[in-house]
VEXKOLTOR-300133 format. One record per residue (C-alpha): x, y, z; residue in three letters. Coordinates in steps of 0.001 Angstrom, whole numbers, plus 500000, padded with zeros to 6 digits. Example, Ala and Ser with C-alpha at 12.3 -4.5 7.8 and 13.67 -1.06 7.14 Angstrom:
512300495500507800ALA/513670498940507140SER/
This chain:
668297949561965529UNK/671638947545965206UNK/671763943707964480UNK/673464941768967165UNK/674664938343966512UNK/674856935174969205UNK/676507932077967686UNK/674454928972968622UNK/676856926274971264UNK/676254923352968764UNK/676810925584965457UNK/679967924463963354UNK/682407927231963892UNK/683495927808960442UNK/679855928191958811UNK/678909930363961880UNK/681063932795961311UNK/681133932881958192UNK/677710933590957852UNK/677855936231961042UNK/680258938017959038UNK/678387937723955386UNK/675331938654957392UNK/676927942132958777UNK/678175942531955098UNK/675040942341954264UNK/673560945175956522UNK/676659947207955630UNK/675665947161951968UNK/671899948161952766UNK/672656951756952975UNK/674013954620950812UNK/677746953306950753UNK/676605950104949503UNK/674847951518946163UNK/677430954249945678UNK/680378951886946200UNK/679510948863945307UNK/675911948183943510UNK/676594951274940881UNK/680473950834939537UNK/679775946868938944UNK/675931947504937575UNK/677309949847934559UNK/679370947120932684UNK/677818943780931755UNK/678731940857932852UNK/680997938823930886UNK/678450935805929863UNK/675560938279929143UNK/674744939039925474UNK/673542942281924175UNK/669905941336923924UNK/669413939844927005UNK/667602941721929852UNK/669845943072932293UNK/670166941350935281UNK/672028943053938095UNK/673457940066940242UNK/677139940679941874UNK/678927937885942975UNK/681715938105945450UNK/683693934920946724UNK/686091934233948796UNK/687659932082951690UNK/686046931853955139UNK/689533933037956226UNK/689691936107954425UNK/685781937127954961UNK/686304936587958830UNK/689585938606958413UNK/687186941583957180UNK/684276940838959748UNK/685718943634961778UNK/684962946011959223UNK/681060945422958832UNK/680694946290962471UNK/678177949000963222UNK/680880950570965222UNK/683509950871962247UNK/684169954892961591UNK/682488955639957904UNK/686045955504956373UNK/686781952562956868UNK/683345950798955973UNK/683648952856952255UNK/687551951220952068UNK/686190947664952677UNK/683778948181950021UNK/686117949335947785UNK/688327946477947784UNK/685240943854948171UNK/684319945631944731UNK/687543945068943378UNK/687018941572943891UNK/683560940955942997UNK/681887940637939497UNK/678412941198937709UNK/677009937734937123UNK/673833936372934886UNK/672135933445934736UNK/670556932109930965UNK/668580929531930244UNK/671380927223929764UNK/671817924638932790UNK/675434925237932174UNK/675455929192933338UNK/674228928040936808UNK/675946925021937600UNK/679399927563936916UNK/678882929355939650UNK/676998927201942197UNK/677893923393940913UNK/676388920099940099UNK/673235918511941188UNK/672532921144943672UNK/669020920945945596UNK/665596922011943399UNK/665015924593945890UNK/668188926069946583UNK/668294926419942645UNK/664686927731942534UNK/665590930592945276UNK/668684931411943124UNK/666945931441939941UNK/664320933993941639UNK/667016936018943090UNK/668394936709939502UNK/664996936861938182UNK/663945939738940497UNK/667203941826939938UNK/666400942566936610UNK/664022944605938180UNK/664836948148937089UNK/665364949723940831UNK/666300946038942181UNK/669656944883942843UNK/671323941466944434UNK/674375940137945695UNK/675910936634946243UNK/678416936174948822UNK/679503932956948218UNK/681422931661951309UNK/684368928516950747UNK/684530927131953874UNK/687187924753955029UNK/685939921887954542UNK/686047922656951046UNK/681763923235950389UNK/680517926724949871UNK/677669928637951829UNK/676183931246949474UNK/674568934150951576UNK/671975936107948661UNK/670603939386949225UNK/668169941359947630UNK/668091945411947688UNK/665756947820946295UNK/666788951827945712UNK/662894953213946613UNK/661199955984947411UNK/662520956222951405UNK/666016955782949691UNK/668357952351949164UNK/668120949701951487UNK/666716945948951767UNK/664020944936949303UNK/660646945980950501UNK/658358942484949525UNK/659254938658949914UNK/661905937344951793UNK/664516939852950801UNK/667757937467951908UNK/668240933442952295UNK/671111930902952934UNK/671746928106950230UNK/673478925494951158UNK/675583923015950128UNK/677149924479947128UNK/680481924185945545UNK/682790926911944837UNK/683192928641941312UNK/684432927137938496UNK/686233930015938495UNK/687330929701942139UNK/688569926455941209UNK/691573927679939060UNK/694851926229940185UNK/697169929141941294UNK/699865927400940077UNK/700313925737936781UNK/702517923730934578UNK/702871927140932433UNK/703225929264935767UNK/705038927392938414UNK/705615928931941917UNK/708338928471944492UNK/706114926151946319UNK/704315924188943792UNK/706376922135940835UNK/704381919990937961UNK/705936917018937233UNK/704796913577935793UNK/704349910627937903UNK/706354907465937465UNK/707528904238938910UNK/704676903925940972UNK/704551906965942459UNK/708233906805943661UNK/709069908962940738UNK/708613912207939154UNK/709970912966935644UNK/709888916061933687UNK/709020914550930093UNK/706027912571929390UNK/707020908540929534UNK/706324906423926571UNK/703858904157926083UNK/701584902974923492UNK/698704904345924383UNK/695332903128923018UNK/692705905849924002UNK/692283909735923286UNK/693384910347927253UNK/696800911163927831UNK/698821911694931361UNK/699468915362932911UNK/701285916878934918UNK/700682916373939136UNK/701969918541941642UNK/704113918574943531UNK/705188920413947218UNK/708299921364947648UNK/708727922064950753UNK/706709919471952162UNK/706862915630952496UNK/707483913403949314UNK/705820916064947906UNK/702241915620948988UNK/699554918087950567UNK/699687919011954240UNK/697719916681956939UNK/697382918394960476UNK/699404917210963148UNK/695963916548964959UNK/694660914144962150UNK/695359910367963567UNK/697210908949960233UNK/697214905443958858UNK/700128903308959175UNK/701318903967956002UNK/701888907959956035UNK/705864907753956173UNK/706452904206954981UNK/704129904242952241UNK/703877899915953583UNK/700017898754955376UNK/702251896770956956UNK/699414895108959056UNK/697110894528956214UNK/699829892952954426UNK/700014890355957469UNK/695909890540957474UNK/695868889511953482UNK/697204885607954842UNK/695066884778957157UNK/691660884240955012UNK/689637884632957274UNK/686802887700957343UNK/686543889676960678UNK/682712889667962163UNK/682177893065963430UNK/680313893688966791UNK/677885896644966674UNK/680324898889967981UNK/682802898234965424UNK/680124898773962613UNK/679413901970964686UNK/683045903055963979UNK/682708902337960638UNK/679924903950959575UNK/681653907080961317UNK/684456906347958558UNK/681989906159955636UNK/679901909133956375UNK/682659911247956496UNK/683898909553953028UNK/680225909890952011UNK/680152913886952570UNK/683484914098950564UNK/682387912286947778UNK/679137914443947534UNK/681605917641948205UNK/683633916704944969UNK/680753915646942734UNK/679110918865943106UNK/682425920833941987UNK/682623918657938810UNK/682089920535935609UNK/683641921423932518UNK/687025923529933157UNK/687778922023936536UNK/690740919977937210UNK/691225917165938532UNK/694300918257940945UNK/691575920983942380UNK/688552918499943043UNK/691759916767945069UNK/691983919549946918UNK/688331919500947746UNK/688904916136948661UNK/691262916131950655UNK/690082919674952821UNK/686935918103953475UNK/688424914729955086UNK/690661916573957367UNK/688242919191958175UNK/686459916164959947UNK/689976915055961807UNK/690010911660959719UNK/692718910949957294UNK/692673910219953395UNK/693485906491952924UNK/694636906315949659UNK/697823909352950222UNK/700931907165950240UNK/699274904101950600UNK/702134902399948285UNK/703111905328947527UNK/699892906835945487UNK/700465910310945345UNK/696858911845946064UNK/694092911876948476UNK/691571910467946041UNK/691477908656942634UNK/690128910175940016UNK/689728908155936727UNK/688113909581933201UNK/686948907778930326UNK/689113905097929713UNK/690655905095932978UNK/689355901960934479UNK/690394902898938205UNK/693365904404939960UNK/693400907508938183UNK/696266909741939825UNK/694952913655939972UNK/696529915545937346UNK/696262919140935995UNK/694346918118933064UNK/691226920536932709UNK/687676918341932593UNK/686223918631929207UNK/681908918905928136UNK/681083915111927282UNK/683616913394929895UNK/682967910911932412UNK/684846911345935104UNK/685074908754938233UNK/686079909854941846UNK/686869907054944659UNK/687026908383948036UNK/688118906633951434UNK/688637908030954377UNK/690275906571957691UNK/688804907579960942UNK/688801906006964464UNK/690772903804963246UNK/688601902441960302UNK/688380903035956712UNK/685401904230954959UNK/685402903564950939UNK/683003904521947988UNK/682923905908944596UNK/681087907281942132UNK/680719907761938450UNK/679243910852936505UNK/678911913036933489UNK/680633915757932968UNK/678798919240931455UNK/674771919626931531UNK/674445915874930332UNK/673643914039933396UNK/672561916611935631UNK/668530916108936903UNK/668282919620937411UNK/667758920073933610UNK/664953917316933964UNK/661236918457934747UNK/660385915537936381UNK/663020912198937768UNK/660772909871936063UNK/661288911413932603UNK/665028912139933090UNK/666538909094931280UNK/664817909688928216UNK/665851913773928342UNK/669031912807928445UNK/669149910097926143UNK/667120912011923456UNK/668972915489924297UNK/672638914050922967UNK/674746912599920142UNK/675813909341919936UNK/678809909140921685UNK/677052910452924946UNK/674534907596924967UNK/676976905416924843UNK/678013906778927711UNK/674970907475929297UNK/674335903686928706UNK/677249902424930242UNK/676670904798933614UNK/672786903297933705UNK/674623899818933317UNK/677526899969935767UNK/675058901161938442UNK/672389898456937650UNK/675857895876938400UNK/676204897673941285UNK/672392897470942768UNK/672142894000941432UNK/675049892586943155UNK/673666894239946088UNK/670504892862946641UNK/671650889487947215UNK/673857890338950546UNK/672743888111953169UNK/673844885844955423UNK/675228882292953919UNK/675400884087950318UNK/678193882734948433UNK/680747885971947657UNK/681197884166943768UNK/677499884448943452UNK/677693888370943234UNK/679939888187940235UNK/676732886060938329UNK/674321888925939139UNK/676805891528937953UNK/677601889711934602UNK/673549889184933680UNK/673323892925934118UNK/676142893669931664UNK/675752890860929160UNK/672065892763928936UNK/673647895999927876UNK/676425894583925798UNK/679301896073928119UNK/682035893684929886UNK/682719893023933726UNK/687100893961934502UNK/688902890527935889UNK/691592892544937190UNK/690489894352940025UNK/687334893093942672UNK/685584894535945829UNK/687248893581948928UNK/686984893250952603UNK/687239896483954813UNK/687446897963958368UNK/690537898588960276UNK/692103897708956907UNK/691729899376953775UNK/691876895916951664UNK/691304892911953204UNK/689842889385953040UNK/687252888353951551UNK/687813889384947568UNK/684604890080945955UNK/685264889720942013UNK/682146890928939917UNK/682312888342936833UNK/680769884966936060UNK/682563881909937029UNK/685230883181939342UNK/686355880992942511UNK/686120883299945500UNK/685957881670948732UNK/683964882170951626UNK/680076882498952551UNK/679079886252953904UNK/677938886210957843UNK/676720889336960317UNK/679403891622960267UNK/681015890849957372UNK/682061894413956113UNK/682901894743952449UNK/682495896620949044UNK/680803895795946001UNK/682502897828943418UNK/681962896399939440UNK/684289898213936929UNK/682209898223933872UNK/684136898620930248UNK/681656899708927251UNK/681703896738924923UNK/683591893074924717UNK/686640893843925824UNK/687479893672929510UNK/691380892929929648UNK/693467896659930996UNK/696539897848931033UNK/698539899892933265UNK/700331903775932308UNK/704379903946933424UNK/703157905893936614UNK/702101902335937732UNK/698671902985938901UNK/696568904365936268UNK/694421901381934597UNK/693157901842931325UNK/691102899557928843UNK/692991897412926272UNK/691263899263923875UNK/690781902278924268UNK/686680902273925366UNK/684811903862928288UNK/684778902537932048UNK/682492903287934327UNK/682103902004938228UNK/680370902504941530UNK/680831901285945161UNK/679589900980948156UNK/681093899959951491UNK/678229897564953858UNK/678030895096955784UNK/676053891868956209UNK/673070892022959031UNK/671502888937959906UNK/668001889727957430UNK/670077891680954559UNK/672382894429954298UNK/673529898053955959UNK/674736899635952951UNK/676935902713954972UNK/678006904807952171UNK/674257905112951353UNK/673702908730949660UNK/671363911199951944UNK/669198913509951157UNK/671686916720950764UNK/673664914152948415UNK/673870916356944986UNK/671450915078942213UNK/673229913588939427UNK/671920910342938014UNK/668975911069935849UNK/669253907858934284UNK/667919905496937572UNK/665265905275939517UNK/667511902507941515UNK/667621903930945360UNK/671095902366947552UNK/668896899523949386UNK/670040899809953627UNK/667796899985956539UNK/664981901998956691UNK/665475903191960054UNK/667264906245960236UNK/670603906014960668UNK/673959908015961616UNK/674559909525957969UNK/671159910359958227UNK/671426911646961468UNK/675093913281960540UNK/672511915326957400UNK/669707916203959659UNK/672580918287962180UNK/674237920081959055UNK/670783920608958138UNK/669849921892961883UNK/673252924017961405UNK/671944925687958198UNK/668268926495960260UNK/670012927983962973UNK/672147929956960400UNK/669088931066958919UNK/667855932457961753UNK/670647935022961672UNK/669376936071958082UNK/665755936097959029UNK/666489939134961859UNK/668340940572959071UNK/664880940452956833UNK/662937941813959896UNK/664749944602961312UNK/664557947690960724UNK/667756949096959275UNK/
């Protein structure tokens, strides 16, 4: 019997057929064709991270676009002459590669990314287990879909007695999802060394008006040093392509927020109705699934100018627009700040290193409101729970697991998100704004680190920065008393040790500590309720797992809410997707 496929009304497109087409791949590689042309030619060699004495496992992984696997749907199809099937497994060979998984945290998170789910990494683990199997053989096709997240479709096939075909016990195929692309997958096409026609690398200066070809002096006080940014040529001021159907902020040609400038006088905080809050939440859960979508491609290898890219894909992909490209001219979607970098961090070309920390702020503007957050984490096998038999022992794994220079850091992620939960748990109507900045500073005084002066949370909504200012230290004058539908962030930048004064790099954004030490920061965008707080940037449950070192959970409402909501319909997606690979498992090839 042949497999026919129905796509589901309320599926999203994109993963649909993607996973249609993987599916149909799938059935095309169950037969004679498949072994011969595929399974056999890639099993012979090993794969390139497997030593000699390690038992063969015979995993291949093939990845691609969602474009260019829907492109090839047409030759899966039952009713594709035999020629043409064995040609489209020839040049899917081509492209794939034998993979193995060790021990090592590291080997996994390479190929499916960071903090990913305990049981999509249990039924990947098993999949590699069971193809060492000596008549057992699996595949990965690992799907990058727009939106910049991966859907992996995993097979298993067995070469038996009635001859090759799908694995006879157990649940021969599954979907995992999310996962992130490849690190791999991640490499820049174009580089500094290998510049195209439509790509230059240049350094950023003046602000972001400015691109130079040498590296600008300064006197720089850390090991970090500026790199290279891209840059399109053929489009505007050089920055990536937003779709004529996005709805843009004010400032995507003039590079002025000409309206929040006039908003900034007035001193007064806008009290949101529950249809404005409504609007935007919309804002933050979209910047919420970006944020998750970048975190999980973080590891070491990976640039910052791809995770960008991720970044930006994913916030388009939803129809809202990233806040931060040309706002004043920054020329990115998203900041991205490591080690010393306090905030601001422009996306640069500069490959993420074992032992970094590596900060990403995300906002996105939809239906006319911006949604802001960011987060803070290791980069490498050093933070990640996965690695951790249990949540509760996690801090100590990881503090006890790694030299000195990572507990430092470790210690100054546990304290900049303590700052963060601290300062909000006092949100409530007729709190003082000042008062947050004496909860913050307790928290680091405790672990010897110092709250930044410089830069403070800030009022949001239809404007990205707004009134009220919400500074995070001890004895600073901010004015105003929060009230229902006050919406704002809480975001303490926390620098390891005494010294919180920055500076800023030439390219006029980038802010660094005066000496040279760690920052770390995390934010959330809520907004005052008249018993507490709605904390809208709240992680969910498909949120990547990637701070071992707190048992801290984001305090909101315990009703379920849209992100929650927003989860539970990828989720329903993923179930409906499923049910495509379950008729796989259960018919009869």
């Amino acid at each position: 019997s042949r497999l026919r496929f129905i796509y589901p009304l309320n599926m999203a497109e994109d993963k649909a057929e993607s996973l249609a087409a993987a599916v149909n791949l799938l059935t095309l590689l169950a037969s004679d064709s498949g072994k011969e042309e595929f399974f056999l030619p890639l099993t012979l060699s090993p794969s390139a991270n497997e030593s000699p004495t390690e038992t063969r496992q015979k995993c291949l992984f093939f990845e691609c676009t969602s474009t260019a696997l829907q492109a090839l749907s047409k030759m899966f199809l039952p009713s594709t002459p035999e020629l043409l099937k064995v040609s489209a497994l020839k040049s899917i060979a081509k492209k794939a590669r034998r993979v193995s998984l060790t021990e090592s945290q590291s080997s996994f998170n390479a190929l499916f990314g960071y903090g990913i789910s305990k049981t999509n990494e249990t039924r990947l683990r098993t999949l590699f287990t069971e193809s060492e199997k000596e008549t057992r053989y699996a595949v990965v096709i690992s799907v990058r879909l727009r939106c910049g997240e991966s859907v992996a479709v995993c097979g298993l096939f067995e070469d038996g007695e009635s001859g090759f075909g799908k694995a006879s016990s157990g649940t021969s195929s599954f979907v995992a999802y999310p996962l992130a692309p490849s690190t791999t997958f991640l490499e820049l096409q174009s580089t500094p060394e290998k510049e195209t026609d439509e790509v230059k690398w240049l350094y950023c200066d003046d602000k972001g008006n400015a691109r130079t070809e040498d590296m600008p002096y300064f006197k720089w006080k850390g090991k970090l040093r500026p790199h290279k940014i891209s840059h399109q040529e053929k489009l505007f001021r050089g920055m990536r392509k937003v779709p004529d159907a996005v709805v843009k902020a004010e400032w995507w040609e003039t590079s002025r927020p000409l309206a929040e400038e006039r908003a900034r006088q007035q001193r007064v905080a806008d009290e949101l109705s529950q249809k404005e809050i409504e609007k935007l939440r919309k804002a933050c859960v979209i910047g919420r699934g970006a944020i998750d979508c970048v975190v999980r491609a973080i590891r070491p290898g990976v640039t910052p100018e791809a995770l960008d890219a991720l970044c930006h894909d994913y916030i388009c992909d939803k129809n809202a627009y990233p806040s931060p490209l040309n706002y004043y001219c920054f020329p990115k979607s998203c900041c991205i700040s490591v080690n010393e970098v306090i905030c601001h961090g422009i996306p640069d070309c500069r490959p993420l290193e074992e032992g970094d920390i590596v900060n990403i702020d995300v906002t996105a503007f939809f239906g006319g409101y911006h949604g802001d957050l960011n987060e803070t984490v290791f980069v490498g096998s050093s933070g990640d729970k996965s690695n951790s038999a249990t949540e509760e022992t996690a801090s100590e794994e990881v503090a006890d697991g790694v030299d000195s220079s990572k507990k430092e850091a470790f210690k100054l992620l546990k304290c900049a998100y303590e700052c963060l939960a601290e300062g909000m748990s006092i949100v409530k109507p007729d709190t003082r704004y000042r008062d947050i900045g004496e909860k913050v500073s307790t928290v680091a005084s405790k672990y010897d680190c110092s709250v930044v002066k410089t830069y403070c949370g800030h009022g949001i909504g239809k404007h990205f920065h707004c009134f009220p200012n919400v500074p995070h230290y001890k004895g600073n004058k901010a004015a105003g008393a929060m009230k229902p539908g006050h919406a704002f962030t809480i975001e303490p930048m926390i620098n390891l040790g005494k010294e919180w004064r920055d500076e800023l790099w030439p390219d006029g954004w980038t802010a660094v500590t005066k000496d040279g030490s760690l920052s770390a920061q995390y934010e959330h965008t809520m907004v005052c309720t008249t018993d507490g707080v709605d904390v809208l940037t709240k992680r969910n449950k498909n949120s990547p797992r990637v701070f071992p070192f707190t048992e801290f959970e984001d305090t909101g409402d315990d009703d379920k809410d849209e992100e929650e909501e927003e989860a539970d319909k990828e989720n329903q997606v993923i179930a409906e997707l499923e049910e495509l690979v379950n008729q796989f498992n259960t018919t009869k090839l």
